[in-house]
C-alpha positions as CSV (number, residue, x, y, z in Angstrom):
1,X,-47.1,-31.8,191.2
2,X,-50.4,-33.1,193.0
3,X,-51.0,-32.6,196.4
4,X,-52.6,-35.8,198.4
5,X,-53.3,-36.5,202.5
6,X,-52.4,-39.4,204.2
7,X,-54.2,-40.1,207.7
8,X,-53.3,-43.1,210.2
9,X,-56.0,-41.7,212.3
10,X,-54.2,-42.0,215.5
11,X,-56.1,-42.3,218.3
12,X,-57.1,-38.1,219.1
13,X,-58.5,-39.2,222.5
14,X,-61.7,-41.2,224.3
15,X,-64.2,-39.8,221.5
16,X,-64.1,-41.7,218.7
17,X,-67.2,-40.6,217.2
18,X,-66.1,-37.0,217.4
19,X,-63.1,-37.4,216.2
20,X,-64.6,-39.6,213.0
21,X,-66.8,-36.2,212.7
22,X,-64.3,-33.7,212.9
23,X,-61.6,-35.7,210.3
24,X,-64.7,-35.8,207.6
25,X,-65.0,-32.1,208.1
26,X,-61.4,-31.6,207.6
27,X,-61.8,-34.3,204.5
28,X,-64.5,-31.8,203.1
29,X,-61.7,-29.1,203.5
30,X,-59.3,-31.4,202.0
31,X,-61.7,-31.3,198.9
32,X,-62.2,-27.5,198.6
33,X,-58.5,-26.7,199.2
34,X,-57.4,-28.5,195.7
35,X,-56.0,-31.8,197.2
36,X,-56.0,-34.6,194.6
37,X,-56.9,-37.4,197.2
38,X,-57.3,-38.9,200.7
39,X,-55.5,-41.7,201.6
40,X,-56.0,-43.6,205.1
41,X,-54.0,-46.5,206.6
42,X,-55.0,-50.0,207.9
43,X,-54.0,-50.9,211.4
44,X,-55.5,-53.0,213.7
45,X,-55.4,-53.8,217.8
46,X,-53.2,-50.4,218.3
47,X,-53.9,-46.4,218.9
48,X,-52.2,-46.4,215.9
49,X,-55.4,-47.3,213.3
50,X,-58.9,-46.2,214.8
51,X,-60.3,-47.1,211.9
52,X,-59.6,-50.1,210.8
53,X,-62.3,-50.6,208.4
54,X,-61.1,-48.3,206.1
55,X,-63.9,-49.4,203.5
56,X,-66.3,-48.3,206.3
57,X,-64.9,-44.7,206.9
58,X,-64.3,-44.4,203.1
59,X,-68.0,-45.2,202.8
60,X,-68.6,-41.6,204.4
61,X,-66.0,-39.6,202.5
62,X,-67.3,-40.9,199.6
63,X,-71.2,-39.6,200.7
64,X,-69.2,-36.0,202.1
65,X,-67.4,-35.5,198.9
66,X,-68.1,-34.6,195.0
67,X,-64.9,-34.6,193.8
68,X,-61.6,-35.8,196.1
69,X,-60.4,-38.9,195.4
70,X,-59.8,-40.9,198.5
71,X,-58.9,-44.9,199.2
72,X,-56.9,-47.2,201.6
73,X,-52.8,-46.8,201.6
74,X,-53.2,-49.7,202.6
75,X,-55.8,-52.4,202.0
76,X,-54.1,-55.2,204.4
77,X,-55.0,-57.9,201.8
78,X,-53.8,-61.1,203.7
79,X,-56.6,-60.3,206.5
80,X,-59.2,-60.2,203.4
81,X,-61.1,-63.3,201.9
82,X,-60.2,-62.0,198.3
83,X,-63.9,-62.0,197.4
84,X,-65.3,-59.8,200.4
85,X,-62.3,-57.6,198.9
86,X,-63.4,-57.4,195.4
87,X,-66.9,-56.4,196.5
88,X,-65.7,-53.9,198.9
89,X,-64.0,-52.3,196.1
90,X,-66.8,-52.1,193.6
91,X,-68.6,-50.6,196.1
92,X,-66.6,-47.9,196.8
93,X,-65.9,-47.3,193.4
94,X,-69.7,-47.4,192.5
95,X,-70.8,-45.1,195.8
96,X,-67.9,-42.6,194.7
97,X,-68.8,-42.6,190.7
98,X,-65.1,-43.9,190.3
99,X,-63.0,-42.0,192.7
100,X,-61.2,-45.1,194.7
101,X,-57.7,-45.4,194.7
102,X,-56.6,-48.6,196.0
103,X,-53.4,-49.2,198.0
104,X,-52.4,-52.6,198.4
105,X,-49.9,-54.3,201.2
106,X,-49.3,-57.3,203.3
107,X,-48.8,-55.5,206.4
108,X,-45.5,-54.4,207.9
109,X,-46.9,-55.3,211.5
110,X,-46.4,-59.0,212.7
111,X,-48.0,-59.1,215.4
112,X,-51.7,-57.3,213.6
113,X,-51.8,-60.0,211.1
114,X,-50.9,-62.7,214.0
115,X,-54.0,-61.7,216.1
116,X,-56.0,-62.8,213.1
117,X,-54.3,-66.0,212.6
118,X,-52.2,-65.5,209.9
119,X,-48.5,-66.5,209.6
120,X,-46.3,-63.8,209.3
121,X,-43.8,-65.6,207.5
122,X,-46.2,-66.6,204.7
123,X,-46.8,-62.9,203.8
124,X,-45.2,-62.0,200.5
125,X,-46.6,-65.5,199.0
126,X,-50.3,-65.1,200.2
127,X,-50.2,-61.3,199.5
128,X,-49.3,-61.9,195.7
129,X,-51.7,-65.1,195.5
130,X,-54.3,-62.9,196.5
131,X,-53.4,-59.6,194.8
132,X,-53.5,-61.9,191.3
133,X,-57.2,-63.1,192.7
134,X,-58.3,-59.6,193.2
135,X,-57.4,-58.0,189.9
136,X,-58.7,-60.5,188.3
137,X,-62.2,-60.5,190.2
138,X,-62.1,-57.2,189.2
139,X,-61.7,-57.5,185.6
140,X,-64.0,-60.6,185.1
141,X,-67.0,-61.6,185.6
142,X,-66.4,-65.1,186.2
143,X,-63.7,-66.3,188.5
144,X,-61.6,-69.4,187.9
145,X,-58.1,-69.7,190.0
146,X,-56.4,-72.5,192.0
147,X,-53.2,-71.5,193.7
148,X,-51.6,-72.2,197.4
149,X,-54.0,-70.2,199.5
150,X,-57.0,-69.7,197.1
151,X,-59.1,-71.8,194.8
152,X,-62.1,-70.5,192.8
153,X,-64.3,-72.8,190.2
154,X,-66.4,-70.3,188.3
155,X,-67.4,-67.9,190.9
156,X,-69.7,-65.3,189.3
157,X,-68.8,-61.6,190.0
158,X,-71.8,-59.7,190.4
159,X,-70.3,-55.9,191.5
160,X,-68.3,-54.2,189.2
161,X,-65.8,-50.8,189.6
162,X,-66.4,-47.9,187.9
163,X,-63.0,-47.9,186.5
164,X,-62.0,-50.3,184.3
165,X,-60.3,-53.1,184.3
166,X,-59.8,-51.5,188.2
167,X,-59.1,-48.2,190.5
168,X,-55.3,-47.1,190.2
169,X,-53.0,-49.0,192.3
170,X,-50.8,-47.8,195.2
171,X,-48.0,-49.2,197.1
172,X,-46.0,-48.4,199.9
173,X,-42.3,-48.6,198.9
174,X,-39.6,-49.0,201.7
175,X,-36.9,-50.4,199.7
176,X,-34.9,-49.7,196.4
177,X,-35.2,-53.0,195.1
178,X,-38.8,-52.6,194.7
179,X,-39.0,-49.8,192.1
180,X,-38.5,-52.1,189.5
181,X,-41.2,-54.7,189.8
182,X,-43.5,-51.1,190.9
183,X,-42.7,-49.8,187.4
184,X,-43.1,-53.1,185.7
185,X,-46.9,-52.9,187.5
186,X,-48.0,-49.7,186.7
187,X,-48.1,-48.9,190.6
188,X,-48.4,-45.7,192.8
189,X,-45.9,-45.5,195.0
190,X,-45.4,-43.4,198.5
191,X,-41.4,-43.9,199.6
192,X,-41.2,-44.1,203.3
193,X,-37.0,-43.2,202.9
194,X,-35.7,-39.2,203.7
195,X,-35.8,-37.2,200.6
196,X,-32.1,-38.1,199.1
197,X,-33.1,-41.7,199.5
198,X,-36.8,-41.1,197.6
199,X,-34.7,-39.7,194.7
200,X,-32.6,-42.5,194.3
201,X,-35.8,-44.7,194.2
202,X,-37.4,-41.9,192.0
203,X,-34.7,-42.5,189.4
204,X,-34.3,-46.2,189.2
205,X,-38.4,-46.2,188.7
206,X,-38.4,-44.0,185.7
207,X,-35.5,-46.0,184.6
208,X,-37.3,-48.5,184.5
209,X,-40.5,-47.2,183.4
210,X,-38.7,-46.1,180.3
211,X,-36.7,-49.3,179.4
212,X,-40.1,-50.4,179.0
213,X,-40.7,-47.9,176.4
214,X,-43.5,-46.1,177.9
215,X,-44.0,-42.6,178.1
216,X,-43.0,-40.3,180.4
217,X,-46.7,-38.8,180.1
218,X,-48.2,-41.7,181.7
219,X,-45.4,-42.0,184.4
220,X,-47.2,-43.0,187.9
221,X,-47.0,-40.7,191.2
222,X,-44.1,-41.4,192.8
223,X,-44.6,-39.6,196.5
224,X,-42.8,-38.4,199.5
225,X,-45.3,-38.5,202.8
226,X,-44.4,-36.3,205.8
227,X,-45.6,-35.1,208.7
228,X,-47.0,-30.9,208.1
229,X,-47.7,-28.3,210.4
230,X,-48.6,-24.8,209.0
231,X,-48.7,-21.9,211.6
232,X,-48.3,-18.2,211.4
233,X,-45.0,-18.6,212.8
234,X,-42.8,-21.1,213.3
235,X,-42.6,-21.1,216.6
236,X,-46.6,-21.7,217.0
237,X,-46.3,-24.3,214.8
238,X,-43.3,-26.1,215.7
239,X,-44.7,-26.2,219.4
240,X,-48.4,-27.8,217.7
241,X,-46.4,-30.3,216.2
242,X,-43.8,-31.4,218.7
243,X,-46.5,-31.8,221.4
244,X,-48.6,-34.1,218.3
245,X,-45.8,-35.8,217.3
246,X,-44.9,-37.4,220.7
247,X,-48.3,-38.2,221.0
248,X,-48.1,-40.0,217.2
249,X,-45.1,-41.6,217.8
250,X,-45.9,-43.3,220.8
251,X,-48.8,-45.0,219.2
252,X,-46.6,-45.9,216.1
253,X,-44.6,-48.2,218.2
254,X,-47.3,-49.2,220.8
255,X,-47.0,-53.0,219.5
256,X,-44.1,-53.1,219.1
257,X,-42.9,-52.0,222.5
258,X,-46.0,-53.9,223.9
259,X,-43.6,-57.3,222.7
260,X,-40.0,-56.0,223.9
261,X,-38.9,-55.5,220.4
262,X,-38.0,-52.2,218.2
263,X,-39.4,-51.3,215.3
264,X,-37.8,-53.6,212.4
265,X,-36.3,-50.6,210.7
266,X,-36.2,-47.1,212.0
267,X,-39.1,-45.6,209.8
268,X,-38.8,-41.9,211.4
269,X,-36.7,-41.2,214.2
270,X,-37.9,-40.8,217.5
271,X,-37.0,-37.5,218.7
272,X,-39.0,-34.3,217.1
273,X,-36.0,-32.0,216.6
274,X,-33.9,-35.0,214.5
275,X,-37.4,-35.7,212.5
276,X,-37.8,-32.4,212.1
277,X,-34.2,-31.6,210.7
278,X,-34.4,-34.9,208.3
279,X,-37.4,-33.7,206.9
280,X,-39.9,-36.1,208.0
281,X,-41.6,-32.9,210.0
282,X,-42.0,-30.1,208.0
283,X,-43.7,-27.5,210.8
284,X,-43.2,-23.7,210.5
285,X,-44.6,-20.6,208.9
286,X,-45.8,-20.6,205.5
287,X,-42.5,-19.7,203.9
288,X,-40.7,-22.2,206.4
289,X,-42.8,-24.8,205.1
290,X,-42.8,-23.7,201.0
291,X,-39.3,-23.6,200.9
292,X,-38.3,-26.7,203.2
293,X,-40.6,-28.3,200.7
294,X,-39.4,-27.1,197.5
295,X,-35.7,-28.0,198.4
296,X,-36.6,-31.8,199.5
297,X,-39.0,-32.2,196.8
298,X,-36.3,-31.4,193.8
299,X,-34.0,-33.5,195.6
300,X,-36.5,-36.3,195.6
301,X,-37.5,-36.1,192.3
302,X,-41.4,-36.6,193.3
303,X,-44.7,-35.6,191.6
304,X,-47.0,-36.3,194.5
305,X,-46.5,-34.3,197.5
306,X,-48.4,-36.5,200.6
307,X,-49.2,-35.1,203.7
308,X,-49.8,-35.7,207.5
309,X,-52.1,-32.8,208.5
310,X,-53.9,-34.5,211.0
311,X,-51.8,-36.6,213.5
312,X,-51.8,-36.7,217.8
313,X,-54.0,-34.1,219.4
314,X,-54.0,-31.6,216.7
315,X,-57.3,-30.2,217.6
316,X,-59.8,-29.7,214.5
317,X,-58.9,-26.0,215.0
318,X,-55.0,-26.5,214.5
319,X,-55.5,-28.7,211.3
320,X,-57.9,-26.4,209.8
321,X,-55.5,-23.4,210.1
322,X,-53.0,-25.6,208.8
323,X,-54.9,-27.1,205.5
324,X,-55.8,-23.5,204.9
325,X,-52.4,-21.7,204.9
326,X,-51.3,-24.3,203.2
327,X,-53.7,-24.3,200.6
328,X,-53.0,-20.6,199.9
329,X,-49.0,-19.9,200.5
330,X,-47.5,-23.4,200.3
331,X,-49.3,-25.3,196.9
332,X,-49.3,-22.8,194.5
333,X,-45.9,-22.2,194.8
334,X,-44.6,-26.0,194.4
C-alpha cells in the first residue's frame, strides 16, 4: 500500500497567493511524512480549480521537493494543442529529474471545456486523437500523424522526459466498463465509486491484467480517493471537516447549479453525515480514521490509498495536524 494526496485546490478564500504558499508548505510535509506523490486537479472558470495551470503550480513543487512524486489528475487534454502538451511534460519531467506522473482526461465538466470553444459532444474522439499524439511526441523525436482533429508532417521534438518512452499514466475511473481497456493500457487508476463499488472494479482490472499474462508484480495502483480529517478526537475533527466540506461542496457544483442542472451523476453526496457514513469522509481520531480505513480498503481491494487533506477552509494549521497524525498512527498500520 502507497499513500498519495489529491488536491482540487478549492478556493481557501480572497488570498490566492497565500493560499498557493501555505499548500507548497503542506506539499513539503507531504514529502517528509512518506507520501508516494501529489496529485492536483484541472478545473477551470469555478472555486472549484484555483489553479488551473497545473503545469505552473507543479513547476514549484517540483523546485520545493527532492523526492515526492507529484503531477496533474488530470491534464484536461482537449483544452491542449497536443504539442504545447508534450513540452509541458518534458519540462516537468526534466525540472523534477523524472518525478511526473501524468493523469490524463477529457473533462467531466461541459460547460469548462465549452468556455474554451470546444464541443462537448466531441470529447471521447478528440481526447483519444490527442492522447495517441502525445505518447507518441513523447516517445519520438520526429512527429508524423494525420487524424480528425490533428495533423503533423515531421514535426521535430526537441524536449524529452526523463522517463522513457513517458511518465506513468493515470486515469480517473468512474465506471466498470472502463477497467478493461485501463488494464489493456497499463493505466493508474483512482475510482470515484464507494468502497464495495472500487472492489468490484478492483477485480475485473486484475482480471484482466492477468488474462493478459502479466504479472501480478507489475500490477498498476488501483486507488480509492477520499476526503481525511485527522484530529485528536473525533469530535474536533468531525466538526473541521463538516464546516470544510460544505464549503468544498458548494464549489464542486458551482457550475453546475450556475446552469440549473445537477451534477450528471451523484459523485459524493451532498450532506456531510451520509458522506461521512459512505466513506467518502473519513474524519475522526487516529484510530477512527485507521480502522474506518482498513475496513473500506480490504473491501476495495486497493493499493493506493489517495487523500483529501486539504479541502474548504481547513486552515494551514488544521491540515498540518492532520498530515502529521496521520503520518504517525494511520500509515503504518495500513
Amino acid at each position: 500500500m502507497k499513500f498519495g494526496v489529491f488536491d482540487h485546490m478549492d478556493r481557501a478564500g480572497e488570498d490566492v497567493g497565500r493560499q498557493f504558499e501555505e499548500r507548497l508548505r503542506l506539499i513539503e510535509l507531504y514529502e517528509k511524512s512518506g507520501f508516494h506523490a501529489y496529485h492536483i486537479a484541472e478545473h477551470h472558470a469555478t472555486p472549484l480549480g484555483m489553479a488551473p495551470s497545473p503545469s505552473v503550480f507543479l513547476a514549484a513543487v517540483a523546485q520545493r521537493t527532492k523526492t515526492l512524486r507529484f503531477g496533474p489528475l488530470v491534464y484536461t487534454v482537449n483544452l491542449y494543442h497536443p504539442l504545447r502538451l508534450i513540452d509541458e511534460i518534458c519540462m516537468l519531467d526534466q525540472l523534477s529529474g523524472g518525478r511526473l506522473e501524468l493523469g490524463v482526461g477529457r473533462g467531466i465538466s461541459p460547460y469548462e471545456v465549452g468556455y474554451y470553444g470546444i464541443d462537448p459532444a466531441t470529447g471521447p474522439e478528440r481526447f483519444a486523437e490527442a492522447l495517441e499524439v502525445v505518447l507518441k511526441g513523447l516517445a519520438q523525436q520526429r512527429l508524423t500523424y494525420k487524424g480528425k482533429y490533428f495533423a503533423f508532417e515531421d514535426v521535430p521534438i526537441e524536449m524529452r522526459p526523463v522517463q522513457k518512452p513517458h511518465p506513468p499514466l493515470w486515469y480517473g475511473a468512474n465506471s466498470l466498463e472502463s477497467a478493461d481497456r485501463l488494464a489493456r493500457q497499463g493505466c493508474n487508476t483512482v475510482v470515484g465509486m464507494r468502497a464495495d463499488g472500487v472492489g468490484q472494479f478492483a477485480s475485473r482490472f486484475r482480471a484482466a491484467w492477468k488474462a493478459l499474462g502479466r504479472r501480478d508484480e507489475g500490477l498498476p495502483f488501483i486507488g480509492l480517493s477520499r476526503h481525511v480529517v485527522v484530529g485528536d478526537t473525533d469530535r474536533e475533527a468531525q466538526s473541521a471537516a463538516r464546516r470544510a466540506f460544505g464549503l468544498w461542496y458548494d464549489a464542486l457544483i458551482h457550475l453546475w447549479r450556475a446552469h440549473g442542472v445537477g451534477l450528471p451523476r451523484q459523485l459524493i453526496p451532498a450532506e456531510f453525515e451520509e458522506a461521512l457514513a459512505g466513506g467518502y469522509i473519513i474524519a475522526g481520531a487516529p484510530s477512527t480514521v485507521r480502522e474506518r480505513m482498513r475496513r473500506d480498503n480490504d473491501v476495495a481491494g486497493i493499493n493506493y490509498c489517495l487523500c483529501r487533506l486539504a479541502f474548504g477552509d481547513l486552515s494551514l494549521e488544521e491540515s498540518t495536524r492532520s498530515v502529521e497524525l496521520f503520518a504517525r498512527e494511520v500509515m503504518p498500520a495500513l
